[in-house]
C-alpha positions in Angstrom: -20.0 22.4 -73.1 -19.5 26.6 -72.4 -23.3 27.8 -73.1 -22.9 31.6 -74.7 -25.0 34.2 -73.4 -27.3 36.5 -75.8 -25.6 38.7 -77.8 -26.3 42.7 -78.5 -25.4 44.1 -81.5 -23.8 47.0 -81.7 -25.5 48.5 -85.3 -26.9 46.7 -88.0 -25.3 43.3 -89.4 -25.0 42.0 -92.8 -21.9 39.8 -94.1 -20.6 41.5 -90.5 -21.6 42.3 -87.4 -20.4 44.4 -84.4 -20.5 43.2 -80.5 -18.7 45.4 -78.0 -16.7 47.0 -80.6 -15.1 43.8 -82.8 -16.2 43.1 -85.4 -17.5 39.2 -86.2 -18.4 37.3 -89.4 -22.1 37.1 -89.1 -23.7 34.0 -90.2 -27.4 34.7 -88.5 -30.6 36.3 -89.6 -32.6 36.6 -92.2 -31.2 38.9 -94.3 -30.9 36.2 -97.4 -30.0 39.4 -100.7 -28.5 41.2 -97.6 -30.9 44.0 -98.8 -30.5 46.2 -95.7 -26.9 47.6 -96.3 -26.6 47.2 -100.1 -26.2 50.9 -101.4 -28.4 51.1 -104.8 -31.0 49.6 -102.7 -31.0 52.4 -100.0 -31.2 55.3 -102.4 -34.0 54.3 -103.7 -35.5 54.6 -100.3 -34.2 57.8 -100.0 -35.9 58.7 -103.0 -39.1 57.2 -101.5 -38.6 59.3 -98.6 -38.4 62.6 -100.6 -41.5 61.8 -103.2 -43.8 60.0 -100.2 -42.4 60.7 -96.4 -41.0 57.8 -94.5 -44.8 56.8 -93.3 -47.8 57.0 -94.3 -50.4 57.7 -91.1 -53.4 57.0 -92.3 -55.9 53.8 -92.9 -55.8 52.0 -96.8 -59.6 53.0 -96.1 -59.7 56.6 -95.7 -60.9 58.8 -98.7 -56.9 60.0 -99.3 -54.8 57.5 -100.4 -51.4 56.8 -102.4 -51.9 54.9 -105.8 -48.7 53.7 -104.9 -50.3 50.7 -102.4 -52.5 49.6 -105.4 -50.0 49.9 -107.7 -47.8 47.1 -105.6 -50.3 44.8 -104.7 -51.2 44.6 -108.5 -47.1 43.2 -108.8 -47.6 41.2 -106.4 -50.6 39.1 -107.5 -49.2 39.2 -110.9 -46.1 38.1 -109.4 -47.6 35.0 -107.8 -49.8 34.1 -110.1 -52.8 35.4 -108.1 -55.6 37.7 -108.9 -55.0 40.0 -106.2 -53.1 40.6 -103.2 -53.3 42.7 -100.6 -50.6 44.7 -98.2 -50.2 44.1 -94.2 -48.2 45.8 -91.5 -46.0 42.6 -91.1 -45.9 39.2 -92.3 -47.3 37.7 -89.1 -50.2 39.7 -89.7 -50.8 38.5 -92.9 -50.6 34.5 -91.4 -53.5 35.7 -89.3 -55.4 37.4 -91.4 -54.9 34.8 -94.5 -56.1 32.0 -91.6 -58.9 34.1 -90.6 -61.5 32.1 -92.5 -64.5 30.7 -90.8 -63.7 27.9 -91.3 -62.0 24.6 -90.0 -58.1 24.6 -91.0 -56.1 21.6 -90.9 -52.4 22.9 -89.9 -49.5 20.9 -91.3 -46.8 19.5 -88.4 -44.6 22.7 -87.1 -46.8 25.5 -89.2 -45.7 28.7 -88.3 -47.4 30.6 -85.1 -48.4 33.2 -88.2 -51.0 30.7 -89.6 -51.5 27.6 -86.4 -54.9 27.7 -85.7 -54.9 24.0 -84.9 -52.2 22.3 -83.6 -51.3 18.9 -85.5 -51.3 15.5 -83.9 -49.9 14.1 -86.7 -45.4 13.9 -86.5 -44.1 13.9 -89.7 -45.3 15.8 -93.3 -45.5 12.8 -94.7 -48.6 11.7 -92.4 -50.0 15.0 -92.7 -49.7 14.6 -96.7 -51.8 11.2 -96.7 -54.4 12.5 -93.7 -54.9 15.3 -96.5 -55.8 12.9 -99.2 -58.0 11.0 -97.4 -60.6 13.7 -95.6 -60.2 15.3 -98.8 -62.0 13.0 -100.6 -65.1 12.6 -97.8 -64.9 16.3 -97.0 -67.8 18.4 -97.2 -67.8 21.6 -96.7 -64.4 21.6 -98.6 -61.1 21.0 -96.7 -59.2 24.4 -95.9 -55.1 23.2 -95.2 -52.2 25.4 -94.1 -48.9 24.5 -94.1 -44.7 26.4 -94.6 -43.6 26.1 -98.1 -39.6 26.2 -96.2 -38.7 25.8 -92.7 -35.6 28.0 -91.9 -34.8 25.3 -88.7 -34.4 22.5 -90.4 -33.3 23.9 -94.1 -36.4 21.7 -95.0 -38.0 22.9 -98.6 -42.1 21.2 -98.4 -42.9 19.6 -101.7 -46.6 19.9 -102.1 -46.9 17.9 -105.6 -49.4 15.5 -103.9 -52.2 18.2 -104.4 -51.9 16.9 -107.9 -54.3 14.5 -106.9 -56.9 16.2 -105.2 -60.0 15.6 -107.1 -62.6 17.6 -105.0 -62.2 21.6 -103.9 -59.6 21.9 -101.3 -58.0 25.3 -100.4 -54.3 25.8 -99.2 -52.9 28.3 -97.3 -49.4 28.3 -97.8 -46.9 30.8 -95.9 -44.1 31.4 -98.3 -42.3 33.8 -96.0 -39.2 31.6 -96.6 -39.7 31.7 -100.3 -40.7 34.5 -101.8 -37.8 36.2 -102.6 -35.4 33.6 -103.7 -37.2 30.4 -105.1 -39.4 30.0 -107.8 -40.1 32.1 -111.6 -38.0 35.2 -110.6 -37.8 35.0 -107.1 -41.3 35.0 -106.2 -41.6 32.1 -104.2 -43.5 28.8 -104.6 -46.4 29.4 -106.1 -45.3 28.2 -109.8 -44.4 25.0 -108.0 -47.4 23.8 -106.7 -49.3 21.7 -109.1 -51.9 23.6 -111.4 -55.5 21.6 -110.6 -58.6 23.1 -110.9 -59.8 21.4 -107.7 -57.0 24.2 -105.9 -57.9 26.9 -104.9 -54.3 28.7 -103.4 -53.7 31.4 -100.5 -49.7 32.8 -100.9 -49.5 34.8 -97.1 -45.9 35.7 -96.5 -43.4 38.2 -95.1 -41.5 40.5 -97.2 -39.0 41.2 -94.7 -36.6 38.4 -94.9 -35.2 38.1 -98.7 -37.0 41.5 -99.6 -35.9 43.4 -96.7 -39.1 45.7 -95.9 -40.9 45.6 -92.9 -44.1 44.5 -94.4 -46.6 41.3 -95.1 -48.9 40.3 -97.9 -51.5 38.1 -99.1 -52.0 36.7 -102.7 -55.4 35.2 -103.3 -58.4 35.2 -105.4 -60.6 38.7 -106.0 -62.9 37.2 -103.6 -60.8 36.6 -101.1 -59.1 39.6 -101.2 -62.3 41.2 -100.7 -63.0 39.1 -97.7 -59.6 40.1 -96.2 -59.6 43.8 -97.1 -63.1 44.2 -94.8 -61.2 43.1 -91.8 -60.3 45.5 -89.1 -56.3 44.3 -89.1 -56.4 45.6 -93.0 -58.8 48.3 -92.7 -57.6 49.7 -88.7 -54.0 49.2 -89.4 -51.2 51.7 -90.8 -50.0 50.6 -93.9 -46.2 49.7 -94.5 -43.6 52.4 -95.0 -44.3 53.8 -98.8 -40.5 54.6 -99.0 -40.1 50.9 -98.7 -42.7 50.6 -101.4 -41.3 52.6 -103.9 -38.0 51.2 -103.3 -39.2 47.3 -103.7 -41.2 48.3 -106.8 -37.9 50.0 -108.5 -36.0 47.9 -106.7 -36.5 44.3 -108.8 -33.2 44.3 -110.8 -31.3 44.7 -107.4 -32.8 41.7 -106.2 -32.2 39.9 -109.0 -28.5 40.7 -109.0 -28.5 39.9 -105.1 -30.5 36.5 -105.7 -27.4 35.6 -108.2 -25.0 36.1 -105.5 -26.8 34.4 -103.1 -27.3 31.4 -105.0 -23.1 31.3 -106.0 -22.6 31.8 -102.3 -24.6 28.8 -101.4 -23.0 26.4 -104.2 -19.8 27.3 -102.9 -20.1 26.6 -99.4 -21.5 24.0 -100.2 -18.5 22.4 -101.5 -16.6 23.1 -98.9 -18.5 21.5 -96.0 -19.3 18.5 -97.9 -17.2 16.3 -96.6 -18.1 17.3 -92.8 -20.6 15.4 -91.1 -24.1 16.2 -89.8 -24.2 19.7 -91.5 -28.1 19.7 -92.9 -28.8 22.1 -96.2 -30.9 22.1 -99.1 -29.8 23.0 -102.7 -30.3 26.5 -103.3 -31.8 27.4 -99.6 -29.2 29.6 -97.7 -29.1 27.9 -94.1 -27.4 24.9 -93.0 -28.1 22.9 -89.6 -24.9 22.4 -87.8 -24.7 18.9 -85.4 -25.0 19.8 -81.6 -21.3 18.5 -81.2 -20.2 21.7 -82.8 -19.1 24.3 -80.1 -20.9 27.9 -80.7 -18.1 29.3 -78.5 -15.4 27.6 -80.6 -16.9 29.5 -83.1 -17.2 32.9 -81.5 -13.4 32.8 -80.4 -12.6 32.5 -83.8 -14.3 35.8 -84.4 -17.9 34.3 -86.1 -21.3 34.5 -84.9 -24.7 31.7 -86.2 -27.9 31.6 -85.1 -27.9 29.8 -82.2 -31.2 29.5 -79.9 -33.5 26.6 -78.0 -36.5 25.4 -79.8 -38.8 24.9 -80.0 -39.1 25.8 -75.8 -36.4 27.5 -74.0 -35.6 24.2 -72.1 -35.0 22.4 -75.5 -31.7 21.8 -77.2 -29.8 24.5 -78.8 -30.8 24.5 -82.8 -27.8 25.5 -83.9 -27.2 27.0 -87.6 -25.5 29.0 -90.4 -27.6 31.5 -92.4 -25.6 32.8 -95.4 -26.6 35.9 -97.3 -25.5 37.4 -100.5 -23.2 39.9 -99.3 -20.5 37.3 -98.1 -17.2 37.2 -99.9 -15.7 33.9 -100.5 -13.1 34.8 -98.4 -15.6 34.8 -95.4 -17.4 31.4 -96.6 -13.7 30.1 -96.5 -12.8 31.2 -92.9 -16.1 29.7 -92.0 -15.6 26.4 -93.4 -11.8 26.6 -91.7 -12.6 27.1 -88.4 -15.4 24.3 -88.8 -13.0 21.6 -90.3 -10.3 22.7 -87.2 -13.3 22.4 -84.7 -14.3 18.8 -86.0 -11.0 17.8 -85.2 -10.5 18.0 -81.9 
């Protein structure tokens, strides 16, 4: 089969996307409430821009500073259920600082690079969920885990009811970068679905550039935490994210919202009309579906659409082939998409 070379993009994409002048249906990215080109949403970083500058070059520890960082981080741990959280350059940052305990971590199987600081020798979740519950009930000093509440490769949603039964202190670590945003009490991720037990003790890191569309990370945690994290030199020697991106995801929530609504009609949809084709992967309510290797990414590019398309998880490896919906495709597209998919299963 025809392998297809890298493509460049000729501006930014959205429901569309533009390579060497045509224009493509985009189905890539993660641009879930396609954020970055909706219009409401982009005046209210202009208005950002006018009230606070597009950046803020300074450290969150100097003796000036913009109320408007607190303010944020105080939404965001009420948000998530937290009592505090704190604001990071980018979401891998976050992983790293959230995982910068000292002490022993016991990743889950494919964690994120954000938060791996030991590689698993365990295969499946599953395994990982038992090996859990058993050194947590010998383990002294208490067991620190760190696992993905999603995985965007697989459209896999992590179900982490098992802590139920934790009976001795255990922290998690959980990176809800694929979560926060669209799942969960109004949008804000997983952390009303993992069980209440005062045994828990819960760390939310996560990006809030992929549903949220800022270029930015966070952390919700305990006060104590937060305290631990804020001492560091990534959070005290960094610059802090854009405050025009701030002030436009604080004023910003009924956009999302609206855009979450969308999404989730998008998904239901196209989920109907790819039922009935074999080896596509997806997960109510979680905007990507895995596509079989036999389908032909060129197929698909002749026909004028683009997916994510890449090895993984080393450039030797097989493609990992997908579709990434966002919230700014018409039906029209999702049915042009489904077309050409039935018409390429049939040859």
């Amino acid at each position: 089969m025809e392998e297809m070379n890298n493509l460049y993009l000729d501006a930014m994409p959205c429901r569309t996307a533009k390579v060497g002048g045509k224009e493509y249906l985009f189905f890539s990215g993660y641009n879930y409430l396609g954020i970055n080109s909706n219009p409401e949403f982009n005046v209210l970083i202009q208005e950002g821009v006018r009230r606070y500058g597009w950046l803020f070059p300074s450290s969150r520890i100097s003796n000036t500073r913009l109320d408007l960082y607190d303010e944020c981080e105080a939404m965001l741990a009420q948000a998530t259920g937290c009592e505090a959280a704190l604001l990071l350059p980018t979401g891998f940052t976050a992983g790293r600082v959230a995982t910068s305990l000292p002490l022993d971590i016991n990743n889950s199987p494919a964690s994120h690079p954000a938060i791996l600081r030991h590689k698993s020798d365990l295969s499946t979740i599953e395994e990982w969920e038992q090996d859990v519950l058993v050194h947590a009930k010998n383990s002294d000093p208490p067991l620190v885990i760190a696992g993905d509440s999603a995985n965007p490769l697989t459209a896999t949603i992590y179900n982490f009811s098992f802590l139920a039964q934790v009976q001795r202190p255990l922290t998690l670590i959980l990176d809800d970068s694929h979560g926060i945003g669209l799942m969960g009490d109004d949008g804000f991720g997983t952390s009303s679905a993992v069980p209440e037990n005062n045994a828990l003790e819960c760390i939310f890191t996560y990006s809030l550039s992929k549903a949220f569309g800022i270029s930015g990370g966070a952390i919700s945690c305990s006060a104590t935490r937060a305290a631990y994290y804020k001492s560091l030199p990534a959070y005290t020697g960094s610059t802090p994210i854009s405050p025009a991106q701030v002030y436009a995801f604080m004023h910003g929530q009924h956009i999302y919202a609206q855009q979450r609504e969308k999404l989730r009609q998008n998904i239901s949809y196209f989920a109907g009309l790819i039922k009935h084709l074999p080896g596509i992967h997806y997960t109510a309510d979680f905007p990507v579906f895995v596509l079989p290797a036999s389908v032909s990414e060129k197929y698909l590019h002749d026909h004028g659409i683009i997916i994510s398309s890449f090895a993984y998880p080393t450039p030797s490896s097989p493609k990992l082939k997908r579709i990434v919906i966002n919230a700014e495709h018409t039906q029209d597209d999702l049915d042009r998409l489904a077309d050409v998919l039935h018409r390429q299963s049939s040859i």
